[in-house]
TIPAMI-412969 format. One line per 8 residues: number of its first residue (from 1); for each residue z, y, x of N, C-alpha, C. Coordinates in steps of 0.02 Angstrom, whole numbers. Layout:
NUM) Z Y X Z Y X Z Y X  ...
***
This chain:
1) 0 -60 43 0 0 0 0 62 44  -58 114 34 -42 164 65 14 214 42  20 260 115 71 323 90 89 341 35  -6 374 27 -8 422 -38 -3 386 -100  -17 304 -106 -32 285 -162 78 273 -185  115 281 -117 170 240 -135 225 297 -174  268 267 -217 323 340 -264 364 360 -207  382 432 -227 423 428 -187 517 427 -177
9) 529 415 -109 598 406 -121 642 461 -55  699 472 -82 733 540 -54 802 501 -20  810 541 45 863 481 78 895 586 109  962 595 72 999 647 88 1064 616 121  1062 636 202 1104 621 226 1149 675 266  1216 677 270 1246 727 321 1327 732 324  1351 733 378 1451 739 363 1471 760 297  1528 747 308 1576 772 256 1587 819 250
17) 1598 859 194 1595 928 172 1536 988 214  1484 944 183 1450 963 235 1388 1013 175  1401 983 121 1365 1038 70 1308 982 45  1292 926 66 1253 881 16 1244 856 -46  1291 856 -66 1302 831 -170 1281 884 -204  1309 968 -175 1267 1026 -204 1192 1015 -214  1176 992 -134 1095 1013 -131 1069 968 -155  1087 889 -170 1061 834 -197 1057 844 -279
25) 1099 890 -290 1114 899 -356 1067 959 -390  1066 986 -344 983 1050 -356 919 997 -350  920 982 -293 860 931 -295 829 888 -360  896 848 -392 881 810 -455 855 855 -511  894 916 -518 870 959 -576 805 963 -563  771 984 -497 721 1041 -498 650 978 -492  669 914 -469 599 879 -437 639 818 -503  664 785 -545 683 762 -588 703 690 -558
33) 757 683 -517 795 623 -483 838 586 -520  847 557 -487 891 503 -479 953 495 -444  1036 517 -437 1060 509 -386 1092 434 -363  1098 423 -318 1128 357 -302 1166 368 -238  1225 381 -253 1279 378 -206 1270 321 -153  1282 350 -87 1285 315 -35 1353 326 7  1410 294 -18 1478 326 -4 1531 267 -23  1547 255 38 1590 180 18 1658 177 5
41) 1684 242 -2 1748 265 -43 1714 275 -143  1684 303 -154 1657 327 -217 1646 257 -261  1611 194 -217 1616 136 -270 1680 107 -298  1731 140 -289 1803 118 -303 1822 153 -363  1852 120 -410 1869 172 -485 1950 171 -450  1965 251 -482 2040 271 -480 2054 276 -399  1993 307 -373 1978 347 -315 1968 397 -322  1958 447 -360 1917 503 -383 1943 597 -317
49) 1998 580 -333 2014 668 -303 2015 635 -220  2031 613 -164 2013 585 -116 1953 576 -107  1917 555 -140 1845 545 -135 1795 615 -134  1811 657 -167 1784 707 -202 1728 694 -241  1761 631 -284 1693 605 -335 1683 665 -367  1595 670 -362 1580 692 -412 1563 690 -487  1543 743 -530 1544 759 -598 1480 728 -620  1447 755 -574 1360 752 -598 1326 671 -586
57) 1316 649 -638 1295 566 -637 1273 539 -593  1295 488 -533 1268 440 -487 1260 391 -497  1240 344 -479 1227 263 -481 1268 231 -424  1293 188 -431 1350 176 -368 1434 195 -371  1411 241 -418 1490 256 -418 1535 225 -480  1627 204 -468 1663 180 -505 1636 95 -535  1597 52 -471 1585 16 -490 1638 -75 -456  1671 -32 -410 1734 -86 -411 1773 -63 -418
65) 1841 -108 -394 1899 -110 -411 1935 -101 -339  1981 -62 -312 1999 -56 -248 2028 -116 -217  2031 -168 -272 2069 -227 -215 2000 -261 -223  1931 -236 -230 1887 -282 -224 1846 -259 -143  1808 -300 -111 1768 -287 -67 1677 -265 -102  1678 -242 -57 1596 -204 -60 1541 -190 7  1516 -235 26 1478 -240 98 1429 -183 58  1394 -184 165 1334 -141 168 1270 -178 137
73) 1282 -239 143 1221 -290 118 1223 -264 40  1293 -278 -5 1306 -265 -73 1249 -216 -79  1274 -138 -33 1240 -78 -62 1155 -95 -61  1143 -115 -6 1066 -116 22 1026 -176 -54  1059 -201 -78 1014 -248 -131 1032 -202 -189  1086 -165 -200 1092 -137 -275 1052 -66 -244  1047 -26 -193 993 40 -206 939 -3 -226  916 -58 -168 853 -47 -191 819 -89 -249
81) 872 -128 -298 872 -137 -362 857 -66 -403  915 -8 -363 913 46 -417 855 80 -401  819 89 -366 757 131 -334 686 108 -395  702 54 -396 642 10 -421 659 32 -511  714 24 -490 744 58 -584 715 105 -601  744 170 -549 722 238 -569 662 239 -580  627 214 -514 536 238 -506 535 210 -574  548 149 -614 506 131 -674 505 194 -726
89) 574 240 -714 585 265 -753 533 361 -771  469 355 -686 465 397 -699 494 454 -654  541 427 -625 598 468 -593 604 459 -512  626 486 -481 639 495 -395 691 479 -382  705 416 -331 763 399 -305 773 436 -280  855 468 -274 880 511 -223 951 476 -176  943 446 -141 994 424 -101 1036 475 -66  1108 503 -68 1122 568 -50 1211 517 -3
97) 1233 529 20 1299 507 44 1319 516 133  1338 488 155 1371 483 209 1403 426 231  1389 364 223 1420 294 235 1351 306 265  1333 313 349 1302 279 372 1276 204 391  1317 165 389 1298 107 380 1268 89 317  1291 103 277 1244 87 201 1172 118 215  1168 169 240 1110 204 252 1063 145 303  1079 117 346 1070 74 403 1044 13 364
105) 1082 -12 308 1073 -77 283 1003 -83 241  1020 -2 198 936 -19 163 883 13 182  878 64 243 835 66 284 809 24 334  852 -21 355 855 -55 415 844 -137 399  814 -172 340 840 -250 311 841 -282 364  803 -280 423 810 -319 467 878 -343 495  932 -302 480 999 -289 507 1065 -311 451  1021 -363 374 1060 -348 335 1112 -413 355
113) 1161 -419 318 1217 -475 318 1227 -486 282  1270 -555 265 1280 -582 187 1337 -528 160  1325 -537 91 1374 -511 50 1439 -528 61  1501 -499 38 1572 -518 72 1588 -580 37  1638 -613 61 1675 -669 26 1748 -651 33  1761 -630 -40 1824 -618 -26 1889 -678 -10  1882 -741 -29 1907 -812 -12 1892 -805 37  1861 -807 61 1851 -829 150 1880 -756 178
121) 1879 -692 165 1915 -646 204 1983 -665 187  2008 -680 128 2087 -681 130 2128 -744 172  2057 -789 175 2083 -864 220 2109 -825 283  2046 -775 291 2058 -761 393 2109 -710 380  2129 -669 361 2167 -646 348 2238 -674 361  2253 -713 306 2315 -755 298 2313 -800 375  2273 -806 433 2281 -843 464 2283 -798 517  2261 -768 504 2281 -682 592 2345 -662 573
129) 2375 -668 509 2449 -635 498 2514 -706 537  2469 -746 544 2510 -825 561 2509 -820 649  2426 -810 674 2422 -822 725 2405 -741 783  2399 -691 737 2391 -649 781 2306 -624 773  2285 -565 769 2217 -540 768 2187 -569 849  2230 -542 912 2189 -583 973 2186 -652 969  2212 -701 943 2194 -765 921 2148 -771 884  2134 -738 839 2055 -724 812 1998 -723 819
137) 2008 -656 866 1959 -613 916 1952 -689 966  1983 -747 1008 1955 -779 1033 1929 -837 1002  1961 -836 933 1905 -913 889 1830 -869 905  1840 -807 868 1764 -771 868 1718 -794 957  1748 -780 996 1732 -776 1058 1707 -844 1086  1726 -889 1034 1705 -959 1050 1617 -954 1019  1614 -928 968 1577 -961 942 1509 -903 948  1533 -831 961 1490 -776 949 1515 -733 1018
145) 1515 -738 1075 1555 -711 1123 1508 -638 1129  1435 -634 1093 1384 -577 1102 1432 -508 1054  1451 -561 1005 1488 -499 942 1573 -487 971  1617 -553 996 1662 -532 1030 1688 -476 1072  1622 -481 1119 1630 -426 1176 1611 -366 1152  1585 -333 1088 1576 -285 1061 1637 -257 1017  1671 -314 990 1730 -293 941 1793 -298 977  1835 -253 975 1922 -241 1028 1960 -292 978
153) 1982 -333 993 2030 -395 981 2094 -363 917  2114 -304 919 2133 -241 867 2108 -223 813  2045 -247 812 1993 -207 743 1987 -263 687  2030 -248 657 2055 -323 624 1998 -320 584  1968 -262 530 1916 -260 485 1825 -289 519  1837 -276 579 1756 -293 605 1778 -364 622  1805 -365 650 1845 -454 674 1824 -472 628  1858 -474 575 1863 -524 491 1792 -528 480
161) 1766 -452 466 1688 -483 428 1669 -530 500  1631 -528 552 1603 -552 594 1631 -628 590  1682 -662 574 1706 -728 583 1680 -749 495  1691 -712 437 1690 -709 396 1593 -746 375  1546 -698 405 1499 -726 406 1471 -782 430  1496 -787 505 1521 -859 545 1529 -931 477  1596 -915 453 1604 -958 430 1579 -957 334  1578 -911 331 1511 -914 260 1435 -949 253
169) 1429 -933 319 1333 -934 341 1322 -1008 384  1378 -1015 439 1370 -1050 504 1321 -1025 545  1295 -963 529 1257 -904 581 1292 -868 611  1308 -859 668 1332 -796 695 1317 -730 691  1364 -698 691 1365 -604 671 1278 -581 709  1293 -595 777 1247 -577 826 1173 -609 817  1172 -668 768 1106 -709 742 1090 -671 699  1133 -685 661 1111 -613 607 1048 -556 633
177) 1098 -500 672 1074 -460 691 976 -469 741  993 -514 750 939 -522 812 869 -553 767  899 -601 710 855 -641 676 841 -584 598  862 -569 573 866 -524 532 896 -561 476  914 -514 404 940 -559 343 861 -542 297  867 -566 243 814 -569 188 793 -490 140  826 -463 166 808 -394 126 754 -386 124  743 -316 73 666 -306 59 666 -229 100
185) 593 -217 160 600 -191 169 564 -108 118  624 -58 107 591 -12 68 533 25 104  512 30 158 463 83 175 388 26 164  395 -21 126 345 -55 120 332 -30 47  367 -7 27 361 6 -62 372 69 -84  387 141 -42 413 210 -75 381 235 1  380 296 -16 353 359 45 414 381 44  455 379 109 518 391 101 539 442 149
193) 544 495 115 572 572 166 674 573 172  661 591 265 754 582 257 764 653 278  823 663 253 836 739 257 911 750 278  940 799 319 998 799 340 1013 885 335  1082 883 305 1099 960 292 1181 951 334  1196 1020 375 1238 1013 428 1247 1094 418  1332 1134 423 1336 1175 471 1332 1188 534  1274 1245 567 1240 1250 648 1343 1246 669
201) 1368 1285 645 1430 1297 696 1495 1239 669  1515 1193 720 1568 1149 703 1613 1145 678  1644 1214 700 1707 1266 670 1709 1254 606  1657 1292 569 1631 1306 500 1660 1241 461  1628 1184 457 1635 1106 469 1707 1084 440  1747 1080 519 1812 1087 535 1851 1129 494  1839 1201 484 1866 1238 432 1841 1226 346  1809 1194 332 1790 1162 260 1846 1105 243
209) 1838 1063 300 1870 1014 288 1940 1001 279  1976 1031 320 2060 1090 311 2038 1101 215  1995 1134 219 2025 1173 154 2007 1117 67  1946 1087 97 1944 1052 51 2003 990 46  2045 980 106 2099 935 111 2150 942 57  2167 1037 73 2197 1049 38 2221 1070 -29  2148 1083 -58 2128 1070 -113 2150 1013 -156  2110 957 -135 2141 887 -156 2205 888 -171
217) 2243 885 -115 2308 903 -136 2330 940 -174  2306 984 -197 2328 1028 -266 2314 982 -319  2262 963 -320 2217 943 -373 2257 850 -392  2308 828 -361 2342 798 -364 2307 718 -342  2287 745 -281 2271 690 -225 2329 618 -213  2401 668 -184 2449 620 -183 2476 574 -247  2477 593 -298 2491 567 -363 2440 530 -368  2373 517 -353 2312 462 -365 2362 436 -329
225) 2354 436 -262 2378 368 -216 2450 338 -214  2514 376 -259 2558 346 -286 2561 292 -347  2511 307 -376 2443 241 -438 2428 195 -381  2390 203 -331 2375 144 -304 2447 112 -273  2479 148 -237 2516 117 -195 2573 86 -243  2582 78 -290 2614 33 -341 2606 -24 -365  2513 -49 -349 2494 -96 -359 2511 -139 -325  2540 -210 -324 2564 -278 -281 2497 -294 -250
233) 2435 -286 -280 2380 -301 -236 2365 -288 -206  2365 -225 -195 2328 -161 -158 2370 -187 -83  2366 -190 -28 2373 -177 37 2324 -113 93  2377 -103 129 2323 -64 181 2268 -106 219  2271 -149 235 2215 -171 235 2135 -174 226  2145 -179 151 2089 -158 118 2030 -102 139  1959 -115 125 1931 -55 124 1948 -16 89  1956 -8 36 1971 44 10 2023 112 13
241) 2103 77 36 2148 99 47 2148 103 121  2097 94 164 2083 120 235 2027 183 247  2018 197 168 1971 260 162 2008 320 213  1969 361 224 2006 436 265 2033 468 199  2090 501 232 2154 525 168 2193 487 149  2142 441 117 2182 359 71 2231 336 129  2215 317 180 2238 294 221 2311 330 261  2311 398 267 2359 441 301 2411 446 243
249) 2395 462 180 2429 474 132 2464 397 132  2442 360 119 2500 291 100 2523 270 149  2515 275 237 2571 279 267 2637 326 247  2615 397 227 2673 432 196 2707 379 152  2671 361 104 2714 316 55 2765 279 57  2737 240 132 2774 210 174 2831 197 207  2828 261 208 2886 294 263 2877 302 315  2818 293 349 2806 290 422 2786 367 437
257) 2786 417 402 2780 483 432 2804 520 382  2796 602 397 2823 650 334 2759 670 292  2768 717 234 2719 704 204 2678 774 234  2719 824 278 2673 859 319 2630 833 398  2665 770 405 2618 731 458 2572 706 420  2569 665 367 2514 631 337 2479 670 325  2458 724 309 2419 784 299 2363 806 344  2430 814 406 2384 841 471 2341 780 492
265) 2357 724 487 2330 667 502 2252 637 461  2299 654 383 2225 647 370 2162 712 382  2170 775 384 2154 823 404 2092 801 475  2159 765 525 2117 760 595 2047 680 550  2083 665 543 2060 601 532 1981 588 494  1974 639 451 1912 685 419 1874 703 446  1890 740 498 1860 787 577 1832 729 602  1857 689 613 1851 611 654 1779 577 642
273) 1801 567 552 1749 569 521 1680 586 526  1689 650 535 1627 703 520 1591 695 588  1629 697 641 1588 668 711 1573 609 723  1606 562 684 1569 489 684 1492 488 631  1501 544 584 1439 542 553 1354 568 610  1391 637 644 1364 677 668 1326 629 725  1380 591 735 1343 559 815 1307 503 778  1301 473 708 1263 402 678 1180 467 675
281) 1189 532 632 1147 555 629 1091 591 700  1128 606 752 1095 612 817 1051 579 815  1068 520 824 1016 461 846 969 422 805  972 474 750 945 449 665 860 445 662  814 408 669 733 414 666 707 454 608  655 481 617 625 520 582 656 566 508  718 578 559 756 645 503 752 710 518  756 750 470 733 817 457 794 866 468
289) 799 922 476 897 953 483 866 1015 451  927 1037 407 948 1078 379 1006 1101 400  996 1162 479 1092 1199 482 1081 1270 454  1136 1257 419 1188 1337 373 1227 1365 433  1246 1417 374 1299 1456 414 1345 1464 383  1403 1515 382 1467 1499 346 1443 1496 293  1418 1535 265 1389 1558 197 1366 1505 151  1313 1468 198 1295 1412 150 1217 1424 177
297) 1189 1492 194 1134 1502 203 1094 1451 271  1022 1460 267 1000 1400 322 992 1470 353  1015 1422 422 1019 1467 478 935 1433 564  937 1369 527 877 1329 551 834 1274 526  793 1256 501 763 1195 502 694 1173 556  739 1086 556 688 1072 597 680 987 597  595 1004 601 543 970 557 580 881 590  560 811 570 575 753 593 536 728 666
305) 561 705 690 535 682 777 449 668 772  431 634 699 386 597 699 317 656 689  370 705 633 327 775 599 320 832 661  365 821 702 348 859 783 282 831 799  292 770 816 226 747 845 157 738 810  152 772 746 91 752 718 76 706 687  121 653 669 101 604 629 141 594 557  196 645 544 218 649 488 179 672 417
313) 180 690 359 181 700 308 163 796 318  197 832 362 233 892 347 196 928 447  166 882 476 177 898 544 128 970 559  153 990 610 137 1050 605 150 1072 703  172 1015 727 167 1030 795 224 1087 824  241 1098 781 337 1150 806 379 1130 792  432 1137 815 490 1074 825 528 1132 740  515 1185 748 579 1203 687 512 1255 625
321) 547 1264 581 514 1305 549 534 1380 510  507 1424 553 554 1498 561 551 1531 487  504 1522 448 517 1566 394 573 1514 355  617 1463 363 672 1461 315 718 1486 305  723 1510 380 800 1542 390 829 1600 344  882 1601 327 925 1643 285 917 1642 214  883 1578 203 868 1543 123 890 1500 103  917 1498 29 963 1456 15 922 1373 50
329) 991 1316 45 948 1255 63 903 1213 10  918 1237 -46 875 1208 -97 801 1206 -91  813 1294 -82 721 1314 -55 694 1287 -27  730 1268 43 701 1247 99 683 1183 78  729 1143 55 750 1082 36 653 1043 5  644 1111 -52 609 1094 -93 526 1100 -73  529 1144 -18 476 1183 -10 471 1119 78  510 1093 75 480 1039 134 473 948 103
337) 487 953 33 494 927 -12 428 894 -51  408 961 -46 343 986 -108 290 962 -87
***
């Protein structure tokens, strides 16, 4: 299928509080989308003020339960279930979030993994609480020593899945990866533009994230996670309750800090965040940037690696494109869009 003949599909990616759900949310009005959350806190119901779920209708969201698991594989078969939805409908997938790895899974099928087992995580589980996570880390090392030497004997969550698949599949983590899983790949079926919206200055960023922290907390952040942390099921453990915030806040619960350490913690921990996004997006193929300034205004765009070199959709042989600047990002958004 060629380019032009294929629908198209919208992949909005960028940190936290970084101004994307706005612009994804102009986008749907104005080109008639679809949103589909890409955010692996947001599939959790009775997540909502931590999350900063939004108002405006997604696909993906409130669709487990926080003591349930939700792989990157999960997401990568339900977008592109939902993609195939929308397009029937007429309509434009808009993939908008910040769980880079989800982003990875259904761009990337070559890289996918089985879906979780939650029986088999609670087996390994119940058996690292007996024998120790580095007793783990060396069953793993027996059998996958390629994925071992990548994962710190500490990281109890990458440990688990990686043994987890092991013993789901009898493939190794690292077979996986090298052999690929069965996904479908989407750039065989949609013309798919990726787009990234960022404040140019870090500060800016950093100072959003402070304030939207504290927000939440008005908005009665800690009282959500006094609901969860009541539940007998719920452990820290969990993805869910290892979300950023989720996570600093129910140590408070705990007792293991004050509730002005858990704060600053989750605060840093956000920041943390936002540069683990920043550095997945660096190295991101054929994405597009959108940086603001405090304001909100674009302060730069610049075109994708591929649209530098002439072979994009949009190329034009200059790395940025000067008349956007000091326009809202929608414009830009739309008018590189269009």
């Amino acid at each position: 299928m060629s380019a032009a003949a294929k629908p198209p599909l919208i992949c909005l990616m960028g940190p936290t509080a970084s101004g994307k759900t706005d612009l994804a949310i102009g986008l749907a009005e104005q080109l008639d989308c679809e949103l589909v959350s890409v955010d692996s806190a947001l599939v959790y119901r009775g997540m909502d003020i931590g999350s900063a779920k939004p108002d405006y209708p997604h696909h993906l969201v409130d669709i487990r339960d926080p003591a349930d698991l939700y792989s990157a594989a999960d997401f990568a078969a339900d977008a592109f279930r939902l993609a195939g939805e929308i397009t029937g409908r007429g309509k434009i997938p808009l993939l908008v979030g910040g769980t880079m790895l989800y982003f990875k899974a259904f761009l990337e099928p070559m890289a996918n993994l089985p879906a979780a087992d939650p029986a088999i995580r609670a087996a390994i589980e119940a058996e690292a609480e007996q024998a120790g996570w580095p007793q783990m880390h060396a069953e793993l090392a027996a059998v996958d020593p390629q994925a071992a030497g990548r994962i710190h004997p500490n990281h109890s969550q990458r440990l688990a899945r990686a043994l987890e698949v092991y013993r789901a599949t009898g493939r190794t983590l690292s077979a996986w990866h090298q052999q690929g899983g069965a996904g479908p790949d989407p750039f065989d079926s949609y013309d798919i533009r990726q787009l990234a919206i960022c404040p140019a200055d870090r500060a800016v960023l950093h100072e959003r994230i402070a304030r939207r922290f504290e927000q939440m907390l008005t908005a009665g952040f800690l009282a959500e996670i006094q609901a969860l942390h009541q539940r007998e099921d719920l452990t820290p453990d969990l993805p869910a309750v290892r979300a950023v915030g989720y996570r600093q806040l129910w140590q408070y619960l705990d007792g293991e800090c004050s509730l002005d350490e858990a704060v600053q913690r989750g605060i840093a921990a956000t920041r943390q965040l936002a540069k683990r996004q920043l550095t997945w997006l660096r190295k991101w193929p054929d994405l597009a940037w959108i940086y603001t300034d405090r304001v909100g205004n674009v302060v730069e765009f610049v075109l994708s690696e591929s649209e530098r070199e002439g072979l994009g959709p949009r190329a034009t042989g200059s790395d940025t494109c000067a008349d956007s600047t000091l326009q809202a990002p929608l414009a830009v958004a739309l008018n590189y869009l269009g």
